[in-house]
N, CA, C, O and CB atoms as a CASP TS submission, in Angstrom:
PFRMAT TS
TARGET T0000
AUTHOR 0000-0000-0000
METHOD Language model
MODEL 1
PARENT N/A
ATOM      1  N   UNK     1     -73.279 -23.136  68.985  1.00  0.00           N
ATOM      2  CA  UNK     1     -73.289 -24.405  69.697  1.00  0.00           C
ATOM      3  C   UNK     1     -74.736 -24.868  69.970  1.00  0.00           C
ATOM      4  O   UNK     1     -75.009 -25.927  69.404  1.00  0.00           O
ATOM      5  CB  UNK     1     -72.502 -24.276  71.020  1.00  0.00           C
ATOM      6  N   UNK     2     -75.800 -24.280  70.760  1.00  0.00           N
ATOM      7  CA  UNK     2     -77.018 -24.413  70.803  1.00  0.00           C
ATOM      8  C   UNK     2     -77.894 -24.961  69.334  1.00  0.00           C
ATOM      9  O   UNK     2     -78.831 -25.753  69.234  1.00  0.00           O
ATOM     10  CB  UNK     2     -77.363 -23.129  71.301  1.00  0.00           C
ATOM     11  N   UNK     3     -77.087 -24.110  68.204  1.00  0.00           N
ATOM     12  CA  UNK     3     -78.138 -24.286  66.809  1.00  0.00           C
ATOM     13  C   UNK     3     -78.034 -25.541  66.333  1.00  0.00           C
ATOM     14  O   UNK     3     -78.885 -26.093  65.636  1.00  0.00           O
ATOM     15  CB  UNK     3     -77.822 -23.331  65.495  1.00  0.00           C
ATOM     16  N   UNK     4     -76.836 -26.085  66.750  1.00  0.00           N
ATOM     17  CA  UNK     4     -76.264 -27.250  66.392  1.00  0.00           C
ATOM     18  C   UNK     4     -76.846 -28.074  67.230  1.00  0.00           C
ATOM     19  O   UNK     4     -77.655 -28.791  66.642  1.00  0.00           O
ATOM     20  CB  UNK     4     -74.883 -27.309  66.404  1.00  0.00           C
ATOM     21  N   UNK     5     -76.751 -28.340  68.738  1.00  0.00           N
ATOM     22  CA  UNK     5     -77.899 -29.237  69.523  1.00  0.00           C
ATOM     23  C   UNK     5     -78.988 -28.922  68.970  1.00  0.00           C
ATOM     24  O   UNK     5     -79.228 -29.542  67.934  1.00  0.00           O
ATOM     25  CB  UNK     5     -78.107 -29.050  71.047  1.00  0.00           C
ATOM     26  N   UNK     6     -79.552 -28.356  69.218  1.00  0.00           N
ATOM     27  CA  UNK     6     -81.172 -27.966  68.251  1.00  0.00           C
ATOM     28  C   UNK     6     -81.262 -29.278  66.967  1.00  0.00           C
ATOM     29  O   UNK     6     -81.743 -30.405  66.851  1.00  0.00           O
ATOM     30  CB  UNK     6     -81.013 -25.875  67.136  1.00  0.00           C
ATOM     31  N   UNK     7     -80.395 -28.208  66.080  1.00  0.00           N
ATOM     32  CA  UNK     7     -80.213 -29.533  64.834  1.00  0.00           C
ATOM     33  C   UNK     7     -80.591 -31.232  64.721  1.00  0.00           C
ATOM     34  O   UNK     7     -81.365 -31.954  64.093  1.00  0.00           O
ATOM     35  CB  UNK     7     -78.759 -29.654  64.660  1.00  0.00           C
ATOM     36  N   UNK     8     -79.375 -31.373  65.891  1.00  0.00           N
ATOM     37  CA  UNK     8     -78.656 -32.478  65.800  1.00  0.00           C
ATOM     38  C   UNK     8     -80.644 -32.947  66.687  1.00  0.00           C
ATOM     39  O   UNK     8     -81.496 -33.523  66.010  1.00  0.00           O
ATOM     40  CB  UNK     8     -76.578 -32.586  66.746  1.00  0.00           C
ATOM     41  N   UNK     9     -80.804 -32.686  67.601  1.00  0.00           N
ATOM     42  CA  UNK     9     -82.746 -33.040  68.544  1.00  0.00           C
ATOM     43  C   UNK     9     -83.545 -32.921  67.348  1.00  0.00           C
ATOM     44  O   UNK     9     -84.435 -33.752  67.168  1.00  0.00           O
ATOM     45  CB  UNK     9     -83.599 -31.513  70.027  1.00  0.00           C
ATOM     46  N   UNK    10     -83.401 -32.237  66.723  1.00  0.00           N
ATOM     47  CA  UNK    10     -84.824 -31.935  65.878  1.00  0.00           C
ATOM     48  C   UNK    10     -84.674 -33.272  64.710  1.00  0.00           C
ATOM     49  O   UNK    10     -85.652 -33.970  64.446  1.00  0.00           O
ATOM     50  CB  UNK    10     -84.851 -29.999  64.949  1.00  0.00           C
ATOM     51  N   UNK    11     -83.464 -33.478  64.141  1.00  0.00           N
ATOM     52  CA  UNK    11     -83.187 -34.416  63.338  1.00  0.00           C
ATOM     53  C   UNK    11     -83.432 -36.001  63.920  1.00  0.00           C
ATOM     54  O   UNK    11     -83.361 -36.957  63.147  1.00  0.00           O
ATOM     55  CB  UNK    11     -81.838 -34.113  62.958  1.00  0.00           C
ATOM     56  N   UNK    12     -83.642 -36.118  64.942  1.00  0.00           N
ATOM     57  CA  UNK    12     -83.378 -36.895  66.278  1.00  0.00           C
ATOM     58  C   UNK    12     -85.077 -37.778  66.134  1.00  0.00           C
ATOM     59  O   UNK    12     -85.440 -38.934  65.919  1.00  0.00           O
ATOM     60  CB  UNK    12     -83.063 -35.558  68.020  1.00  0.00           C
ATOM     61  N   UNK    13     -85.810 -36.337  66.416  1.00  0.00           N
ATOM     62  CA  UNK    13     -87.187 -36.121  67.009  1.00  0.00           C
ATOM     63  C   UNK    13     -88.033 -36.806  65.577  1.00  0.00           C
ATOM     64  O   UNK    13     -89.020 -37.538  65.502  1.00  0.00           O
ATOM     65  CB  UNK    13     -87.569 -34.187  67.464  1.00  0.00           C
ATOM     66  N   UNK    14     -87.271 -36.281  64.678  1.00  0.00           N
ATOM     67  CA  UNK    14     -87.846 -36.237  62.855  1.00  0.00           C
ATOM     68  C   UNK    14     -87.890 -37.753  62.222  1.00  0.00           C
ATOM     69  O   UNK    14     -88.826 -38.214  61.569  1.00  0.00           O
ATOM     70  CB  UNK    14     -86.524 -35.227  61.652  1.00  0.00           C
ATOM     71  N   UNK    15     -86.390 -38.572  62.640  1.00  0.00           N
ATOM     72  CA  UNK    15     -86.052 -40.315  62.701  1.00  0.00           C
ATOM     73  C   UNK    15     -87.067 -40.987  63.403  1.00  0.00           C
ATOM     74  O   UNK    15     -87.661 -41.893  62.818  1.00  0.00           O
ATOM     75  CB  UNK    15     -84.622 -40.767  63.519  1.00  0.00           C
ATOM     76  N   UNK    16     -87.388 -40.675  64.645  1.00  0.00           N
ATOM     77  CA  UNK    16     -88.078 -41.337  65.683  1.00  0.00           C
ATOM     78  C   UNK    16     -89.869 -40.791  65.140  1.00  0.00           C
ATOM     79  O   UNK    16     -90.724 -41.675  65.193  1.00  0.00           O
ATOM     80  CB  UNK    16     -87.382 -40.706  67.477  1.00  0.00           C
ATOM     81  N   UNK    17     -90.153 -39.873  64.826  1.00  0.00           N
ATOM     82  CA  UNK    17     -91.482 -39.877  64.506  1.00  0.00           C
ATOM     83  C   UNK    17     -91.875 -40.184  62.668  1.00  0.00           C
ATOM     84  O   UNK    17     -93.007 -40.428  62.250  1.00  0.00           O
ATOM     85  CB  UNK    17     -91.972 -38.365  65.081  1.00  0.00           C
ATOM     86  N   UNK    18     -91.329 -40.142  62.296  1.00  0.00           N
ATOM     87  CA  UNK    18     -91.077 -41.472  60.627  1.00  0.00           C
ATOM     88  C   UNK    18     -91.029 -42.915  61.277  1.00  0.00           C
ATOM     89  O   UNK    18     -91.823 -43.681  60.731  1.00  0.00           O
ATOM     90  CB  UNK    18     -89.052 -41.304  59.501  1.00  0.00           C
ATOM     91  N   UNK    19     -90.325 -43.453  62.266  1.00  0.00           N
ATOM     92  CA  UNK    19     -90.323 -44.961  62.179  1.00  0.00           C
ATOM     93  C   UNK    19     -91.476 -45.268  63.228  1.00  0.00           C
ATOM     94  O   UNK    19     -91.677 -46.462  63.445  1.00  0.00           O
ATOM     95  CB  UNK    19     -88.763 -45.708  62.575  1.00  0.00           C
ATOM     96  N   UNK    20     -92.331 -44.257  63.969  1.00  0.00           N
ATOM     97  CA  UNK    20     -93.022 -44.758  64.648  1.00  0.00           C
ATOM     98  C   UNK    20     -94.668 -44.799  63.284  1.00  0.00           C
ATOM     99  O   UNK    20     -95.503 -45.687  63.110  1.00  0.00           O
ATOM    100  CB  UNK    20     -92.939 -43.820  66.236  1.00  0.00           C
ATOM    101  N   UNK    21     -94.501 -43.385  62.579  1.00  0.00           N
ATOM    102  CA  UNK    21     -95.125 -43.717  61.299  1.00  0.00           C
ATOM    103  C   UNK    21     -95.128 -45.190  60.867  1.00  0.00           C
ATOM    104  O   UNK    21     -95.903 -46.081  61.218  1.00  0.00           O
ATOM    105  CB  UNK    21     -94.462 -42.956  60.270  1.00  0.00           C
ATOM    106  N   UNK    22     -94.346 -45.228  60.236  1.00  0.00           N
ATOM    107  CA  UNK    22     -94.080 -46.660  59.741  1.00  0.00           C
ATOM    108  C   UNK    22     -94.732 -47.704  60.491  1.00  0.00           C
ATOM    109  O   UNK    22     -95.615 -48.351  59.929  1.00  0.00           O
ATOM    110  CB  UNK    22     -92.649 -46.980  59.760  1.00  0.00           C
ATOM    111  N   UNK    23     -94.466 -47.917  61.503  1.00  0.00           N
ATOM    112  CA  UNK    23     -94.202 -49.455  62.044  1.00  0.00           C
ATOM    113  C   UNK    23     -96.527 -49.203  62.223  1.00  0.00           C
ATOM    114  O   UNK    23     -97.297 -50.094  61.864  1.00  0.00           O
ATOM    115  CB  UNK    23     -92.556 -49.706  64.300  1.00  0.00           C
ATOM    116  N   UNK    24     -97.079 -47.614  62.921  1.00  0.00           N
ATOM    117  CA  UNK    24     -98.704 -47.785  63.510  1.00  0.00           C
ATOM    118  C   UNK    24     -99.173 -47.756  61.928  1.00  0.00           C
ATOM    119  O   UNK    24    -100.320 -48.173  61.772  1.00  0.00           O
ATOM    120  CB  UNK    24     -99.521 -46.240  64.774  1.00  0.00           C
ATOM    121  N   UNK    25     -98.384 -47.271  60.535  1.00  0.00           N
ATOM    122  CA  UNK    25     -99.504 -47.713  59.856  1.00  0.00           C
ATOM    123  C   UNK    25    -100.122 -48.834  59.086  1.00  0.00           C
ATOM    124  O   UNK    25    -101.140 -48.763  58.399  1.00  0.00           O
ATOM    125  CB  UNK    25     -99.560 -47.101  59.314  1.00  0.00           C
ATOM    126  N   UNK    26     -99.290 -49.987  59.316  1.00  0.00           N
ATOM    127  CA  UNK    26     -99.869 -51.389  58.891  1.00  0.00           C
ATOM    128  C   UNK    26    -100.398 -51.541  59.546  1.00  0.00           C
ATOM    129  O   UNK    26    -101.296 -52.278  59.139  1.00  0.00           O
ATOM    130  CB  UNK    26     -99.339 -52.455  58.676  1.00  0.00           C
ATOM    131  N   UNK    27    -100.574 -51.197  61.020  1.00  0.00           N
ATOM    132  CA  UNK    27    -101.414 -51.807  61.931  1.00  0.00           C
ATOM    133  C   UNK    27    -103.032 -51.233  61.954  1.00  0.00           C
ATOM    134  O   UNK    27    -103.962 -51.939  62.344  1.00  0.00           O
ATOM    135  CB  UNK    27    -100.704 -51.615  63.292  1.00  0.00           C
ATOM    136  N   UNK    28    -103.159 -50.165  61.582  1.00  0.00           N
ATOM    137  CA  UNK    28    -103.806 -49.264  61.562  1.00  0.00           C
ATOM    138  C   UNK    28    -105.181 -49.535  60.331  1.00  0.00           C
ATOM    139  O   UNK    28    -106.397 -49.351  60.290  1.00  0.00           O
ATOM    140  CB  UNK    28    -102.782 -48.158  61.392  1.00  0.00           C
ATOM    141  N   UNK    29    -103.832 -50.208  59.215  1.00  0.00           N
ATOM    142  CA  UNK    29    -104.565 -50.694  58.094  1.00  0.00           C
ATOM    143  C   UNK    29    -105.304 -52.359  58.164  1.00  0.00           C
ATOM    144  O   UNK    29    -105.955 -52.890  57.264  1.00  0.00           O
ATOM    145  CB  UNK    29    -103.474 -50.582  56.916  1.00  0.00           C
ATOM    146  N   UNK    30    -105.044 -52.806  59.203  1.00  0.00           N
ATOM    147  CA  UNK    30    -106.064 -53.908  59.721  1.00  0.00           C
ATOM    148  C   UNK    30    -106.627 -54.068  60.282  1.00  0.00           C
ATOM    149  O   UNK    30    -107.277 -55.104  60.424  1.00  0.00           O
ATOM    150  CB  UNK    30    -106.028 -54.611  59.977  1.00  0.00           C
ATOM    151  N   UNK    31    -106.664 -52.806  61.076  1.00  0.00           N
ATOM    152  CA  UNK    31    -107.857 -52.316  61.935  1.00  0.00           C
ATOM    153  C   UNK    31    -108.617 -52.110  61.195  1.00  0.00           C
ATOM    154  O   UNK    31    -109.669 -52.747  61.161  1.00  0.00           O
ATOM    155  CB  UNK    31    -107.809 -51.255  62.749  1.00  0.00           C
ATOM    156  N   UNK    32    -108.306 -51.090  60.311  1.00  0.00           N
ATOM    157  CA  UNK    32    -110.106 -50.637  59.370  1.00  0.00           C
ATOM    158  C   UNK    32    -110.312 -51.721  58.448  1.00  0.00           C
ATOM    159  O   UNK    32    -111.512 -51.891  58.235  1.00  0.00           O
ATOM    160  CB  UNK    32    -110.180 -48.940  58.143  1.00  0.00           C
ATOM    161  N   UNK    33    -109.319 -52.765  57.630  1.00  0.00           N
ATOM    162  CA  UNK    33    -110.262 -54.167  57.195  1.00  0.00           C
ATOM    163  C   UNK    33    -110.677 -54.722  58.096  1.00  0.00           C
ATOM    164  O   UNK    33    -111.368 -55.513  57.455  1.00  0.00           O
ATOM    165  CB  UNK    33    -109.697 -55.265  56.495  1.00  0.00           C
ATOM    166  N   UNK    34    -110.915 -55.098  59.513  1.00  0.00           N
ATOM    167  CA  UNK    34    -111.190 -55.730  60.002  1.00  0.00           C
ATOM    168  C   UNK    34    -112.583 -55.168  60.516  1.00  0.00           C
ATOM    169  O   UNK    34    -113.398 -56.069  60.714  1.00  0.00           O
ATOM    170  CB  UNK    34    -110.242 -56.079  60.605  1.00  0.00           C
ATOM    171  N   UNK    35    -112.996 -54.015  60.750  1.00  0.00           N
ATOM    172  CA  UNK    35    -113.871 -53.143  60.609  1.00  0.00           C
ATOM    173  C   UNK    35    -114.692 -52.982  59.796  1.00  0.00           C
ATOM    174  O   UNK    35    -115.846 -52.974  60.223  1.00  0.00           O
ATOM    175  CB  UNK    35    -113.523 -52.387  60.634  1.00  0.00           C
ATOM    176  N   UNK    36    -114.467 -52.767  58.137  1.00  0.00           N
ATOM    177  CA  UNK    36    -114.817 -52.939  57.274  1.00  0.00           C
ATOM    178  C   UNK    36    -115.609 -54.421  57.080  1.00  0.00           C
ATOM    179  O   UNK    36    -116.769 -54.795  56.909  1.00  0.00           O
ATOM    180  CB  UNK    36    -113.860 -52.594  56.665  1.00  0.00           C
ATOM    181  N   UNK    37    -114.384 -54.983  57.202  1.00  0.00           N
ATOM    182  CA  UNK    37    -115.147 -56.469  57.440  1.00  0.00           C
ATOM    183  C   UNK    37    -116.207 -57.159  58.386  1.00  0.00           C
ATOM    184  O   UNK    37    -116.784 -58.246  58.348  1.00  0.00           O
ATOM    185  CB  UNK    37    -114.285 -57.213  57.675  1.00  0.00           C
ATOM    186  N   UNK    38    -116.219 -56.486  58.926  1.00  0.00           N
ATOM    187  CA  UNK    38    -117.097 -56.797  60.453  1.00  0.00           C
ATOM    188  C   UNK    38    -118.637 -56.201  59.551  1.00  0.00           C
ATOM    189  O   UNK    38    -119.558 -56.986  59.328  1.00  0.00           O
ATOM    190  CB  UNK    38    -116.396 -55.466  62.392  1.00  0.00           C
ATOM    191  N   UNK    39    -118.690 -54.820  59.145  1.00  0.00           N
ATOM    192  CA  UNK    39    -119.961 -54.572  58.787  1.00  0.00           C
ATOM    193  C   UNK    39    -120.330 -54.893  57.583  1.00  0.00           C
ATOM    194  O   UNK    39    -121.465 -54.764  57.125  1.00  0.00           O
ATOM    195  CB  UNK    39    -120.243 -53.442  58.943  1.00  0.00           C
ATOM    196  N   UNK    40    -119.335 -55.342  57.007  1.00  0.00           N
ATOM    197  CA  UNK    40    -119.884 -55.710  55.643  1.00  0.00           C
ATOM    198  C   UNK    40    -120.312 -57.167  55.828  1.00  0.00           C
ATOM    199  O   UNK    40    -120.988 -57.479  54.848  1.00  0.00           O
ATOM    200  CB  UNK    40    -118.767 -55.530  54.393  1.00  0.00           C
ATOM    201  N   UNK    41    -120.206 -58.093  56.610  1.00  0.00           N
ATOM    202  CA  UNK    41    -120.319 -59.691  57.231  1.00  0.00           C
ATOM    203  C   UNK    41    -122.286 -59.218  57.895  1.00  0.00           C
ATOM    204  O   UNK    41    -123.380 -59.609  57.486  1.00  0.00           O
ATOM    205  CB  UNK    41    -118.531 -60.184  59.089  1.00  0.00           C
ATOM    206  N   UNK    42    -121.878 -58.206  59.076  1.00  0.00           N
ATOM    207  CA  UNK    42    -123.280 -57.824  59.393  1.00  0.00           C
ATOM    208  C   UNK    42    -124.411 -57.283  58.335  1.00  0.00           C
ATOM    209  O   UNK    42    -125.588 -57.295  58.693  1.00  0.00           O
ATOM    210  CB  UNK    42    -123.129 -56.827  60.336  1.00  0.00           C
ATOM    211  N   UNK    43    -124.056 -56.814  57.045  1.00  0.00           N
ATOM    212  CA  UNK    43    -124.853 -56.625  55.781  1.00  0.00           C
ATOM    213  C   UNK    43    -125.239 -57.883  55.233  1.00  0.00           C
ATOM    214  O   UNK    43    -126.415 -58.113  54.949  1.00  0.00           O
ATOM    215  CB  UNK    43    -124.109 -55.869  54.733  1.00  0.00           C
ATOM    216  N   UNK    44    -124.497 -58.556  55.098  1.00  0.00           N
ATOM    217  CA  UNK    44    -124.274 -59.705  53.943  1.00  0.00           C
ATOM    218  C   UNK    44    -125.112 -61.060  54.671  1.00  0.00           C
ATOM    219  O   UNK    44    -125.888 -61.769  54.032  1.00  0.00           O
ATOM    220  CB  UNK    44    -122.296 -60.094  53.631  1.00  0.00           C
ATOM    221  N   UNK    45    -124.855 -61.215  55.821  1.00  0.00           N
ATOM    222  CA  UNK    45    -125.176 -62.474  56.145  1.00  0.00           C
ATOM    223  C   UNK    45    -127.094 -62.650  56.683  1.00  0.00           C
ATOM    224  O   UNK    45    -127.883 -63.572  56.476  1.00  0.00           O
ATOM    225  CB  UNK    45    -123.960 -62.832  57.413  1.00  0.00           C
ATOM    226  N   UNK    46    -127.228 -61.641  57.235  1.00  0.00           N
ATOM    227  CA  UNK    46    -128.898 -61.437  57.129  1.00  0.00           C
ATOM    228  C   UNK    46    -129.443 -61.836  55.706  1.00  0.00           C
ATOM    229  O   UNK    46    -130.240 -62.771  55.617  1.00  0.00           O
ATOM    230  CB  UNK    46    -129.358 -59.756  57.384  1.00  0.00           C
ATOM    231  N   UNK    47    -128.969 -61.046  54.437  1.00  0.00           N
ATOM    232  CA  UNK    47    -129.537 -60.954  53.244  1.00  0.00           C
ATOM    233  C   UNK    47    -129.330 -62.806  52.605  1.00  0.00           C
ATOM    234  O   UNK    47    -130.000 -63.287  51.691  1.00  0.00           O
ATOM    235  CB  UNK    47    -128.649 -59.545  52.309  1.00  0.00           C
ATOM    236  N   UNK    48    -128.566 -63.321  53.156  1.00  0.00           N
ATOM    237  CA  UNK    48    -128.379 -64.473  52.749  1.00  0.00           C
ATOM    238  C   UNK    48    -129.188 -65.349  53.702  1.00  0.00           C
ATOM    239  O   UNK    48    -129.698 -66.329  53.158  1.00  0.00           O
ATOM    240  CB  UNK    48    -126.987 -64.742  52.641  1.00  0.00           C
ATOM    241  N   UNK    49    -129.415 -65.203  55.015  1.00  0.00           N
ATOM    242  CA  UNK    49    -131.039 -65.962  55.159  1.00  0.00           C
ATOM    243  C   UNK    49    -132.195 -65.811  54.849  1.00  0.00           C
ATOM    244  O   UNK    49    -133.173 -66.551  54.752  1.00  0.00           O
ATOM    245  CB  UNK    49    -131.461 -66.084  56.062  1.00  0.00           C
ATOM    246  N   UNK    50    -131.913 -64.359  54.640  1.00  0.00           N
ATOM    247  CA  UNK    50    -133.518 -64.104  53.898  1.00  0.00           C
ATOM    248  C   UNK    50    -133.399 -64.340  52.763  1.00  0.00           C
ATOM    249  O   UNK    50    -134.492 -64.076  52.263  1.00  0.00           O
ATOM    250  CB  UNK    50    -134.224 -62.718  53.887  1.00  0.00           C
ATOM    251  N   UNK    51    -132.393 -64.862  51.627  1.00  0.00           N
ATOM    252  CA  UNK    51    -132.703 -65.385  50.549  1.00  0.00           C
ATOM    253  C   UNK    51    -132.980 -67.095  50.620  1.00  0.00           C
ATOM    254  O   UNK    51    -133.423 -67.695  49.641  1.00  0.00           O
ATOM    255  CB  UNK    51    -131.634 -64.945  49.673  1.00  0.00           C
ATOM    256  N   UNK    52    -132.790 -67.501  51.383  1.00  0.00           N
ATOM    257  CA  UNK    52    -132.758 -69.247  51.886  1.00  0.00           C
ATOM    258  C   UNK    52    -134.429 -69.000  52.335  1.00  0.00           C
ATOM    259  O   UNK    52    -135.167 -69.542  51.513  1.00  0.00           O
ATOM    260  CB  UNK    52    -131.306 -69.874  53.625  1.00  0.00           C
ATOM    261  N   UNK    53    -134.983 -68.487  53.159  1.00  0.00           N
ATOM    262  CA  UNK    53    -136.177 -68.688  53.409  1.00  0.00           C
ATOM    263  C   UNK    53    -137.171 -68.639  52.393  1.00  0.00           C
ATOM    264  O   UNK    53    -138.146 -69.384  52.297  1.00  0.00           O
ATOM    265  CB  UNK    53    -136.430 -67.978  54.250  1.00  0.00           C
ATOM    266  N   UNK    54    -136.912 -67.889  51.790  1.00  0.00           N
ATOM    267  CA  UNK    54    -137.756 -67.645  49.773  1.00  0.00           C
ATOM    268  C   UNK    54    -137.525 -68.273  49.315  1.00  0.00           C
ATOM    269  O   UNK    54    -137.884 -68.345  48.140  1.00  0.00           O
ATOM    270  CB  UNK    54    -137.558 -66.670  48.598  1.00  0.00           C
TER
END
């Protein structure tokens, strides 16, 4: 009876930590473009006034 509650929680525990997977890693993945993007904007946009001043 116990192995079976066990089971039945662990299978439970296993649903609920897959859909919480799911749902933080798109979010997760626009965090780091947006990140990405942030320093690559702070690279890029200096080098483009200092090419306007030349």
């Amino acid at each position: 009876m116990l192995r079976k509650a066990a089971d039945f929680y662990e299978d439970e525990v296993e649903q609920l930590s897959n859909r919480i997977k799911t749902l933080i890693e798109p979010l997760l993945i626009i965090i780091l473009t947006v990140m990405v993007g942030s320093i690559v904007m702070a690279i890029v946009l200096p080098m483009f006034s200092m090419f306007e001043s030349i």
